[in-house]
Gaussian input, Z-matrix of N, CA and C with variables (Angstrom, degrees):
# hf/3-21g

backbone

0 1
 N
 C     1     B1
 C     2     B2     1     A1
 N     3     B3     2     A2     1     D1
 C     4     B4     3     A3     2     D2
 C     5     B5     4     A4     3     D3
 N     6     B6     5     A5     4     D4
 C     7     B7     6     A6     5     D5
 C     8     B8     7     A7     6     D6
 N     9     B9     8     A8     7     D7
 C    10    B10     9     A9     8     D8
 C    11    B11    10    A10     9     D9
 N    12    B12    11    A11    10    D10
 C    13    B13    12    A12    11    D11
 C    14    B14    13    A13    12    D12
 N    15    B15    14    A14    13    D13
 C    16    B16    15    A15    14    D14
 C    17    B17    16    A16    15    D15
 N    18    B18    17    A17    16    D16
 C    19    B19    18    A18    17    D17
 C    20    B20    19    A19    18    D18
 N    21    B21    20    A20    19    D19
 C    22    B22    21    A21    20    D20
 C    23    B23    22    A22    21    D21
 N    24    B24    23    A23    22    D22
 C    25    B25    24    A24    23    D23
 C    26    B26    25    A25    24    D24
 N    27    B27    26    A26    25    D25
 C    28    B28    27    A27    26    D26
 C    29    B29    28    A28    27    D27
 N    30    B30    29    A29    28    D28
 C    31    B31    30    A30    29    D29
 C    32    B32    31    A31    30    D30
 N    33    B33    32    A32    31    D31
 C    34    B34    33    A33    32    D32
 C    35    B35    34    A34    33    D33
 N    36    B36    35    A35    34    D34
 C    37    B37    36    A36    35    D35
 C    38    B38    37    A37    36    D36
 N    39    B39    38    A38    37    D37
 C    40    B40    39    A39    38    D38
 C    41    B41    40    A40    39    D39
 N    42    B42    41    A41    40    D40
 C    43    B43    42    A42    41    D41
 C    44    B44    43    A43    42    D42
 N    45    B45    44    A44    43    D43
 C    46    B46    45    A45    44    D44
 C    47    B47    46    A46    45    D45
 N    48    B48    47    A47    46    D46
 C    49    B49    48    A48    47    D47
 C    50    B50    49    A49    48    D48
 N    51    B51    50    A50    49    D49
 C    52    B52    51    A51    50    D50
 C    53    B53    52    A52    51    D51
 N    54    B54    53    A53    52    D52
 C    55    B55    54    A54    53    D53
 C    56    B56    55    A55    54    D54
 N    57    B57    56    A56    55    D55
 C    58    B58    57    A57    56    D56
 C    59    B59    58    A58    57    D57
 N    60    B60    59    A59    58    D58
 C    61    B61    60    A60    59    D59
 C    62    B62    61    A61    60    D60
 N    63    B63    62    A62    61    D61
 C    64    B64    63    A63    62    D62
 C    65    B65    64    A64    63    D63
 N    66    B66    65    A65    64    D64
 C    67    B67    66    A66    65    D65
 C    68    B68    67    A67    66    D66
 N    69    B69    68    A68    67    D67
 C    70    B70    69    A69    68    D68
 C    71    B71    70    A70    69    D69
 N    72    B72    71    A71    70    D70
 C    73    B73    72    A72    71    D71
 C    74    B74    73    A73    72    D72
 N    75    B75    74    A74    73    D73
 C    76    B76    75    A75    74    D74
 C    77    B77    76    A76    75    D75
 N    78    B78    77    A77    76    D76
 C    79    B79    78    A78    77    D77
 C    80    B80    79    A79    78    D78
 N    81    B81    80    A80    79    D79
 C    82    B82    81    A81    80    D80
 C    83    B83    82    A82    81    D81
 N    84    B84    83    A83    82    D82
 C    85    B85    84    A84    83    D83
 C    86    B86    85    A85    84    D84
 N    87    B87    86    A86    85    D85
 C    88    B88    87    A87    86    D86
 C    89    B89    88    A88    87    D87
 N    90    B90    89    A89    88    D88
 C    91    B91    90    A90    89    D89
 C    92    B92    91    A91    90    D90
 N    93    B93    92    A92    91    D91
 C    94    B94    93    A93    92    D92
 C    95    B95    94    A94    93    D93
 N    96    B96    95    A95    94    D94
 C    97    B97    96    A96    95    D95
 C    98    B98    97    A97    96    D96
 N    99    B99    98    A98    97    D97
 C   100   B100    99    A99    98    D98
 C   101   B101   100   A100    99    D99
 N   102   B102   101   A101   100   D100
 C   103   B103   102   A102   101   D101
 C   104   B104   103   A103   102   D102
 N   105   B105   104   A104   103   D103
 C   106   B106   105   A105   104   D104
 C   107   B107   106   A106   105   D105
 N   108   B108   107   A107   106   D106
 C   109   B109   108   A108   107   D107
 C   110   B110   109   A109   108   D108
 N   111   B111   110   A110   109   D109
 C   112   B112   111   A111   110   D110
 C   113   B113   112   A112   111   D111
 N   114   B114   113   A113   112   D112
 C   115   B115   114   A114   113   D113
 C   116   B116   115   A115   114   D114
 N   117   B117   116   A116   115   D115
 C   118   B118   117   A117   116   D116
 C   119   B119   118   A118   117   D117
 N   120   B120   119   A119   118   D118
 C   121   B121   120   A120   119   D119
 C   122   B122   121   A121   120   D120
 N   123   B123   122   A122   121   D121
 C   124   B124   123   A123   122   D122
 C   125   B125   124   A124   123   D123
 N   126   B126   125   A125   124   D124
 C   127   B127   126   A126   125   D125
 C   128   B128   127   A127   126   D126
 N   129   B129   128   A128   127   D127
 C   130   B130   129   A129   128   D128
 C   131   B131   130   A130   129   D129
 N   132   B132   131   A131   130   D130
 C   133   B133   132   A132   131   D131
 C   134   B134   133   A133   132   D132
 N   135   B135   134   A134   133   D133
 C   136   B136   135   A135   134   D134
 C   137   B137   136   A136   135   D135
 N   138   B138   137   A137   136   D136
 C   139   B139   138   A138   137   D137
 C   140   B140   139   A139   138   D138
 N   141   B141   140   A140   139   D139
 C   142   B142   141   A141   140   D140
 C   143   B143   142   A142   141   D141
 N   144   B144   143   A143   142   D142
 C   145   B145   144   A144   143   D143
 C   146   B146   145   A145   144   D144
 N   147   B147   146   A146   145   D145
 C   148   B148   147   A147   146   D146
 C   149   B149   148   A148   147   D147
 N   150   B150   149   A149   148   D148
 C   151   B151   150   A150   149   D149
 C   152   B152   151   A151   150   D150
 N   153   B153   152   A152   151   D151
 C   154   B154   153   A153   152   D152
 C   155   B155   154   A154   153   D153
 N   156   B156   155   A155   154   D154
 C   157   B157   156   A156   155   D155
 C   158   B158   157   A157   156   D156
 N   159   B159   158   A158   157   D157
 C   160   B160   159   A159   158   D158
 C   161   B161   160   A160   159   D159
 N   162   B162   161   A161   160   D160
 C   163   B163   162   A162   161   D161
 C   164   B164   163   A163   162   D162
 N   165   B165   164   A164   163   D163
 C   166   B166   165   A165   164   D164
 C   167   B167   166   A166   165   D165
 N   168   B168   167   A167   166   D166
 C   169   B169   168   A168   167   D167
 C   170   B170   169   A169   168   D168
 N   171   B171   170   A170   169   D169
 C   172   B172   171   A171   170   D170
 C   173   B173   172   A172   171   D171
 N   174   B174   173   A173   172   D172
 C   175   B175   174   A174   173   D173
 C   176   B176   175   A175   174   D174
 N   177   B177   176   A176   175   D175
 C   178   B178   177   A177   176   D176
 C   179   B179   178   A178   177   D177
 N   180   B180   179   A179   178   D178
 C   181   B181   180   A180   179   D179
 C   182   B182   181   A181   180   D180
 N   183   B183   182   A182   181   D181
 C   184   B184   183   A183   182   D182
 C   185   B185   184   A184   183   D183
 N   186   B186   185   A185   184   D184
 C   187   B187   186   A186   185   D185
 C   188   B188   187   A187   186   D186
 N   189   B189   188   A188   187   D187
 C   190   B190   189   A189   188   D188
 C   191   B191   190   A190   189   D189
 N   192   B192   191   A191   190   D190
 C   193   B193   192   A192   191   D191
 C   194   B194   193   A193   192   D192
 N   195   B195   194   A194   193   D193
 C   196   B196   195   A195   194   D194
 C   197   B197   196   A196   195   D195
 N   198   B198   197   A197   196   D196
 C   199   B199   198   A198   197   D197
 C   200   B200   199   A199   198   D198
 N   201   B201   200   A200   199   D199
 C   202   B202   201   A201   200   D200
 C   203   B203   202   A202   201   D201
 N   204   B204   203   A203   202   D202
 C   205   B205   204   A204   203   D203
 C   206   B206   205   A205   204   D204
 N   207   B207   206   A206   205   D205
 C   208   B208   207   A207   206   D206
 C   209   B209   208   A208   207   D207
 N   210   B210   209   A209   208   D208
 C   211   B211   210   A210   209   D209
 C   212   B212   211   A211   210   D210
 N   213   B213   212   A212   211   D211
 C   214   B214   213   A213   212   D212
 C   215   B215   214   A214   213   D213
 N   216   B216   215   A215   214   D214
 C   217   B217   216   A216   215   D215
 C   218   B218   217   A217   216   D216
 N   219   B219   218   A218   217   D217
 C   220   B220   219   A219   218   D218
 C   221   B221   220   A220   219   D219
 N   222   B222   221   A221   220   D220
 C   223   B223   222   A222   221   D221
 C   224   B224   223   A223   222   D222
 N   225   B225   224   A224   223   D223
 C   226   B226   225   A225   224   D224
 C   227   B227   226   A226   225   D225
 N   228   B228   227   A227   226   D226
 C   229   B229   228   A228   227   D227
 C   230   B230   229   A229   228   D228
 N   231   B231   230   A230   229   D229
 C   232   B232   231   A231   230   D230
 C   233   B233   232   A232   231   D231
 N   234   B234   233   A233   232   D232
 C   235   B235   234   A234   233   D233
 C   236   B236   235   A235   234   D234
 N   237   B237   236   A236   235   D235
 C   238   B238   237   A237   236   D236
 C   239   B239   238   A238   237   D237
 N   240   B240   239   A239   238   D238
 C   241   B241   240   A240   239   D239
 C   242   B242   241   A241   240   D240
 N   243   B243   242   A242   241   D241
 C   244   B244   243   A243   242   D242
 C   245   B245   244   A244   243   D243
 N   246   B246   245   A245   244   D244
 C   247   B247   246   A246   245   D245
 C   248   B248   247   A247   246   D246
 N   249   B249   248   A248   247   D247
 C   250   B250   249   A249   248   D248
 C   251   B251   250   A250   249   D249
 N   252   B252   251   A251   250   D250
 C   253   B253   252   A252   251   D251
 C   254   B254   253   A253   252   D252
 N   255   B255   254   A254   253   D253
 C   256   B256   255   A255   254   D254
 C   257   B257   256   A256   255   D255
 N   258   B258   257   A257   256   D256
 C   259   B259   258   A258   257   D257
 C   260   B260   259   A259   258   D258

   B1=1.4544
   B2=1.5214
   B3=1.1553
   B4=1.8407
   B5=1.5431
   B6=1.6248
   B7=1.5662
   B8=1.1584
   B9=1.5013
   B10=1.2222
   B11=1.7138
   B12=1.1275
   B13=1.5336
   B14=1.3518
   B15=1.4089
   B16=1.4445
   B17=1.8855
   B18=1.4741
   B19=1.4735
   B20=1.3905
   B21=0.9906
   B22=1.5957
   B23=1.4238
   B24=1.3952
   B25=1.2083
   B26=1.4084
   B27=1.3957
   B28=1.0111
   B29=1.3167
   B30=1.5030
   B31=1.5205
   B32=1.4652
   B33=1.2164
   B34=1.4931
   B35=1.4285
   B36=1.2176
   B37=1.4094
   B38=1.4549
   B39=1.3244
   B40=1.4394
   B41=1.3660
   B42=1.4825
   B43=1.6896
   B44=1.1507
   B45=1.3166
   B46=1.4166
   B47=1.1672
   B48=1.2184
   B49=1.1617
   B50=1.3931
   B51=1.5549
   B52=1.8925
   B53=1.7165
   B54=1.0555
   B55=1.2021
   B56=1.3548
   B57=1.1409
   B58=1.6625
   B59=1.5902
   B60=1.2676
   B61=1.2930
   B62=1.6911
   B63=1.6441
   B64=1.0033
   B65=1.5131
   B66=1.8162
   B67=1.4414
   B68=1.6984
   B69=1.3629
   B70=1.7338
   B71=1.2433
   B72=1.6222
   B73=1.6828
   B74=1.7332
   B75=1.3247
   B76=1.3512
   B77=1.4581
   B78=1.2171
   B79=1.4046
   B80=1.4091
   B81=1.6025
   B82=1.3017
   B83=1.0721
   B84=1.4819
   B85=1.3434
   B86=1.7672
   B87=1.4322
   B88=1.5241
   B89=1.5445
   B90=1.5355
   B91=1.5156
   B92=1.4325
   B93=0.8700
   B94=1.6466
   B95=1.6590
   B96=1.6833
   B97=0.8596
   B98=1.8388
   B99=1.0976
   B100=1.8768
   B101=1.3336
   B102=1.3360
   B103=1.1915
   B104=1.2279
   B105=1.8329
   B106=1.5037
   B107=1.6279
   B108=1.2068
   B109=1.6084
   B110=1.7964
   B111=1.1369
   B112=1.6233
   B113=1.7359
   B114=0.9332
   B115=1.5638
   B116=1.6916
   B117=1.7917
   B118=1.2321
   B119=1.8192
   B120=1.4035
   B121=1.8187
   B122=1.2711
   B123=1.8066
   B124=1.8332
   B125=1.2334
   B126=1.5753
   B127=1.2761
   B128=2.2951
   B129=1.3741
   B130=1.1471
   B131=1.4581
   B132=1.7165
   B133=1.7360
   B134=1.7602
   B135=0.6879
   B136=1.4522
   B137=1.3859
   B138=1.7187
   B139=1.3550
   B140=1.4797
   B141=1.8125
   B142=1.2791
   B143=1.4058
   B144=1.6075
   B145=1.2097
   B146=1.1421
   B147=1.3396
   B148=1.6179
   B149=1.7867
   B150=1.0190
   B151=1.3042
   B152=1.7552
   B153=1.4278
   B154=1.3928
   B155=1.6008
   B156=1.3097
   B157=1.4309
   B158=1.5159
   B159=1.8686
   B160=1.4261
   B161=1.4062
   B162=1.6221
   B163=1.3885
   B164=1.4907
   B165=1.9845
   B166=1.6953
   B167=1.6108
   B168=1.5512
   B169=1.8636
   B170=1.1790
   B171=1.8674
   B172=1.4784
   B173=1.2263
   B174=1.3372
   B175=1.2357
   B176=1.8039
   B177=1.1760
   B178=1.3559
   B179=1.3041
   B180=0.7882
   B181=1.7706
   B182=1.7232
   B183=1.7593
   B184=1.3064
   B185=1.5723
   B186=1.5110
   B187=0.9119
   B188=1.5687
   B189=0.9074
   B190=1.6817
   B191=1.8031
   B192=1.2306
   B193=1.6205
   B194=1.6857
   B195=1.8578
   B196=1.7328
   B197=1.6007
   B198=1.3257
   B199=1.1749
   B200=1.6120
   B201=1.8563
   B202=1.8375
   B203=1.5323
   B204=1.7868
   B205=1.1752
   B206=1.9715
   B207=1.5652
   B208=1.8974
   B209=1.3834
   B210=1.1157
   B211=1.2079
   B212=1.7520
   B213=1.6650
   B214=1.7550
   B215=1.0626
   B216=1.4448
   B217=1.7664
   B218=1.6341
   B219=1.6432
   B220=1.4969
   B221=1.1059
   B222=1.2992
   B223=1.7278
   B224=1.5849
   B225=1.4109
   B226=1.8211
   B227=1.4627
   B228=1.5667
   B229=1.0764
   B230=1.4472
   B231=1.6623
   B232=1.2875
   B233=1.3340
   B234=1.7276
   B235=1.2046
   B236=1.5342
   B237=1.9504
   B238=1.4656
   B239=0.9662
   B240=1.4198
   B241=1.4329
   B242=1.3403
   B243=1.6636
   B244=1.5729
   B245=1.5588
   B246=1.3393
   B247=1.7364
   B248=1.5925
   B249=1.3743
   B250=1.8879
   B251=1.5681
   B252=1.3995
   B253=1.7390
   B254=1.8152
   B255=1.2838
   B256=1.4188
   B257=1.6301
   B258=1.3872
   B259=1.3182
   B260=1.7426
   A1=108.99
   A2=117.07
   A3=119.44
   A4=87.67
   A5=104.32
   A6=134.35
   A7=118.76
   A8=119.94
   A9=120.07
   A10=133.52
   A11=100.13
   A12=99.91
   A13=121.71
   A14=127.88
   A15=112.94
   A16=88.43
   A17=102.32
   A18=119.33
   A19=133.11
   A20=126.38
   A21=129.30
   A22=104.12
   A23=123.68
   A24=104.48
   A25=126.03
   A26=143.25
   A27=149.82
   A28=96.21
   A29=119.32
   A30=136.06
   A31=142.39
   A32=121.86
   A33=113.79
   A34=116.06
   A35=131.29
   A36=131.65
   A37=93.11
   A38=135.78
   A39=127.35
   A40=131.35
   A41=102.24
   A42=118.80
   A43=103.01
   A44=114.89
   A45=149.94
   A46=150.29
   A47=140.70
   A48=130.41
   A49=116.68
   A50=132.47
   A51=127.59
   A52=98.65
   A53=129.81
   A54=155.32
   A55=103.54
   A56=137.91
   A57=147.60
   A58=111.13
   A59=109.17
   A60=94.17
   A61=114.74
   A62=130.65
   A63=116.08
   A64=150.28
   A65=87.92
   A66=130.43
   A67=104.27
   A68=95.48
   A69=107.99
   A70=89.50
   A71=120.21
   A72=113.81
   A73=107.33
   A74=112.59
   A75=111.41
   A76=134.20
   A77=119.65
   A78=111.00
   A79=107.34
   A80=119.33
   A81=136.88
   A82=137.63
   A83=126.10
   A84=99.61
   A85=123.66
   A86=103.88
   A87=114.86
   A88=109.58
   A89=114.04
   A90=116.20
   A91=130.23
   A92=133.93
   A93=117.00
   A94=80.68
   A95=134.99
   A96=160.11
   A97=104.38
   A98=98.63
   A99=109.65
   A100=127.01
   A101=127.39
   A102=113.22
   A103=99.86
   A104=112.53
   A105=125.91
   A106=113.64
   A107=117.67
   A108=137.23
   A109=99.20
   A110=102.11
   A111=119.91
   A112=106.79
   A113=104.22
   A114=109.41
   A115=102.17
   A116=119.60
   A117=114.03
   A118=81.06
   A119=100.34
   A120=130.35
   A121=107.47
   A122=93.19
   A123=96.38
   A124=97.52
   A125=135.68
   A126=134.28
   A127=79.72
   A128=112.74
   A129=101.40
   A130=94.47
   A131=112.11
   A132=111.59
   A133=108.26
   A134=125.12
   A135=122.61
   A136=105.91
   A137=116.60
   A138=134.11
   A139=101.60
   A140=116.09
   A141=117.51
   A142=120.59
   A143=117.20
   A144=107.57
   A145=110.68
   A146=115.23
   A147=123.57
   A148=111.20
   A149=119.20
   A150=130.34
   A151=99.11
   A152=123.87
   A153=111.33
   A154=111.94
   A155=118.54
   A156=148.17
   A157=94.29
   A158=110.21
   A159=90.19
   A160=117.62
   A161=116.10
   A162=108.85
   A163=120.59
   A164=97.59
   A165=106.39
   A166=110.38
   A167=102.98
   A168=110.57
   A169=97.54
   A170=132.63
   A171=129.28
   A172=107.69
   A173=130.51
   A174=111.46
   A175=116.57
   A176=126.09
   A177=125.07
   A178=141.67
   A179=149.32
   A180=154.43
   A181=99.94
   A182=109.27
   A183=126.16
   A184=126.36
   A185=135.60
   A186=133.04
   A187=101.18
   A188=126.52
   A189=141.58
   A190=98.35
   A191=114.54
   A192=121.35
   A193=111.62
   A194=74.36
   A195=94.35
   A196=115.43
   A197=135.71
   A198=133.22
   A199=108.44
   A200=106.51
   A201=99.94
   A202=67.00
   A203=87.18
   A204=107.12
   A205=98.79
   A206=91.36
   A207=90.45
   A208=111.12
   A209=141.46
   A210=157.32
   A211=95.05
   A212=100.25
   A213=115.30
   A214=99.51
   A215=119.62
   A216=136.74
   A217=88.92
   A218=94.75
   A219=91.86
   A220=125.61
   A221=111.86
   A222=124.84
   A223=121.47
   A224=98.37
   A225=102.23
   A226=113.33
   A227=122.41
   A228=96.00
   A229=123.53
   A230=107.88
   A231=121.63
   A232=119.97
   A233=129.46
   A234=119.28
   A235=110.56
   A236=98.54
   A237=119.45
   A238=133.15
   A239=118.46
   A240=101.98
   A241=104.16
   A242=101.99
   A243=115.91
   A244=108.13
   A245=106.62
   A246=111.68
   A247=100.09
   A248=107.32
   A249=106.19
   A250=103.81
   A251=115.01
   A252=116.24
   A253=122.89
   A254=102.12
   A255=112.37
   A256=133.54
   A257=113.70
   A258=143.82
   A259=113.97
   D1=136.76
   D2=-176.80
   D3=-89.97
   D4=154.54
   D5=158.68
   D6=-122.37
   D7=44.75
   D8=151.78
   D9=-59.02
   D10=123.54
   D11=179.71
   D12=-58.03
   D13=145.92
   D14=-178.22
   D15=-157.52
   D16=135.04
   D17=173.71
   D18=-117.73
   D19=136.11
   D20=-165.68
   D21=-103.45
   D22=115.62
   D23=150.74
   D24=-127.94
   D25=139.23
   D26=-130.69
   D27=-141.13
   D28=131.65
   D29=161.04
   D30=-120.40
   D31=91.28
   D32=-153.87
   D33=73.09
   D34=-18.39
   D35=170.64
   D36=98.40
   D37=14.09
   D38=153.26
   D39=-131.47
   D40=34.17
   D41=173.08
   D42=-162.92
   D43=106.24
   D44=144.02
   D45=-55.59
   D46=78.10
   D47=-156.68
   D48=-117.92
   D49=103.95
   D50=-168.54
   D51=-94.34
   D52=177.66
   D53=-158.35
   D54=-150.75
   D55=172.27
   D56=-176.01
   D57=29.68
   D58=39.93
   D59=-174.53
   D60=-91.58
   D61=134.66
   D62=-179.71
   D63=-62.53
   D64=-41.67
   D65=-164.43
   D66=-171.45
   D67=142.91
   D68=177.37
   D69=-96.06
   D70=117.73
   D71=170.83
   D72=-96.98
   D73=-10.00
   D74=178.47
   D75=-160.70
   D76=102.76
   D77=-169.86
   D78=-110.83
   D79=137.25
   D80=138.65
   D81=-128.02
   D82=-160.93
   D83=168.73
   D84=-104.53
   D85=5.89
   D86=167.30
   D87=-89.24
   D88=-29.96
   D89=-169.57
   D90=-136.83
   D91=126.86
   D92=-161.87
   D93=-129.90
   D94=144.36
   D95=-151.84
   D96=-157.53
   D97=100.34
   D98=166.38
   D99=-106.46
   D100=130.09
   D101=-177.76
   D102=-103.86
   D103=142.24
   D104=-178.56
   D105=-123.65
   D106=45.74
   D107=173.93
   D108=95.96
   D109=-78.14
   D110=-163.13
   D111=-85.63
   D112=-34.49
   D113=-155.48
   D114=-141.09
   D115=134.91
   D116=-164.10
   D117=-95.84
   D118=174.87
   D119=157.33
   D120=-118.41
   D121=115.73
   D122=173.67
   D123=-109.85
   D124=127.92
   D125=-148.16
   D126=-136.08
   D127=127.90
   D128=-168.10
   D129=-142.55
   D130=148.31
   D131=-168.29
   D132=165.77
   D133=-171.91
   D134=-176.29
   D135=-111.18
   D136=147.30
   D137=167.99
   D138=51.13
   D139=55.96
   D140=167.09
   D141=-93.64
   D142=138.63
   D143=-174.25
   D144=-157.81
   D145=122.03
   D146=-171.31
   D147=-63.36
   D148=129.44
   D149=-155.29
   D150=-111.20
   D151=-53.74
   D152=155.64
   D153=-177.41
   D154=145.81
   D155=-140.58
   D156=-115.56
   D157=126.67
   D158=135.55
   D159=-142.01
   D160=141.65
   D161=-172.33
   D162=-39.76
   D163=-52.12
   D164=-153.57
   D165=-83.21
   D166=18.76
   D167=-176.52
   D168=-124.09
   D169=-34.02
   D170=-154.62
   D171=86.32
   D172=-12.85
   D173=-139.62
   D174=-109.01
   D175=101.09
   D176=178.44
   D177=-90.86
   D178=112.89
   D179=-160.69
   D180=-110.02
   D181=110.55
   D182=155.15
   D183=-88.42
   D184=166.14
   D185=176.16
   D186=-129.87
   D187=170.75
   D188=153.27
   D189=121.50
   D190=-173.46
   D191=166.12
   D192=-97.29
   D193=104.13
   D194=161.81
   D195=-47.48
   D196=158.94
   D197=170.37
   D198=-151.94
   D199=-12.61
   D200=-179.05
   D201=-152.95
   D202=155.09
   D203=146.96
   D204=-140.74
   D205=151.57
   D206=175.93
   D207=-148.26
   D208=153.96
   D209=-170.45
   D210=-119.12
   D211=126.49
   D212=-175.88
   D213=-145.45
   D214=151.62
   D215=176.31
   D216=-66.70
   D217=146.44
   D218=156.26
   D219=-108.77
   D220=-9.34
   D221=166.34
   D222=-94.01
   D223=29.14
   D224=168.86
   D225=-87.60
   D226=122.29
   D227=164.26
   D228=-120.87
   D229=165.88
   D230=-172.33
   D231=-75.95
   D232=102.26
   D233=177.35
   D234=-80.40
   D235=143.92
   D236=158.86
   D237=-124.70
   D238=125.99
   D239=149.41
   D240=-150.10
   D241=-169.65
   D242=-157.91
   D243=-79.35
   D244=-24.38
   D245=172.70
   D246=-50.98
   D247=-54.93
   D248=-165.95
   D249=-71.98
   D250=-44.24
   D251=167.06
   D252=-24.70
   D253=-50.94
   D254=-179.47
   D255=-99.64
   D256=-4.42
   D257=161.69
   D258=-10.28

C-alpha cells in the first residue's frame, strides 16, 4: 500500500486544488474522478473543470462549485450478471 501524502485544499467551494494525484481517470462537468495510488477522489458539483495538471508534482487545480467530495477503492469490483439484470 503507498503513503503518499495528498492535500485538499478548497476555496469558496469553487477552487480546488489535490496534491498526490496519480492520473485524472475522469473528467466532466458533474464529476471529476482522480486517482491517488490506492484509493480514487470522486469530487462531484456543477460546471467542473480541471484548470491544470501536473504529472511530475501530482498536483491539480479544479474550478466550478464543489458539492461532494468521496474517497472509493479502486480495485473494487462491480459484479454482473443477467440473473440480477432482470430481478
Amino acid at each position: 500500500m503507498e503513503n503518499e501524502k495528498t492535500d485538499l485544499t478548497l476555496i469558496d467551494r469553487n477552487q480546488l486544488t489535490v496534491t498526490g494525484v496519480k492520473k485524472i481517470k475522469s473528467s466532466e462537468p458533474e464529476q471529476i474522478v482522480l486517482l491517488l495510488g490506492n484509493v480514487a477522489l470522486v469530487i462531484g458539483g456543477t460546471n467542473l473543470c480541471v484548470l491544470s495538471a501536473s504529472i511530475q508534482s501530482g498536483e491539480v487545480s479544479i474550478s466550478g462549485l464543489v458539492q461532494s467530495m468521496r474517497y472509493t477503492g479502486v480495485n473494487a469490483k462491480r459484479k454482473f450478471s443477467l440473473k440480477n439484470m432482470f430481478r
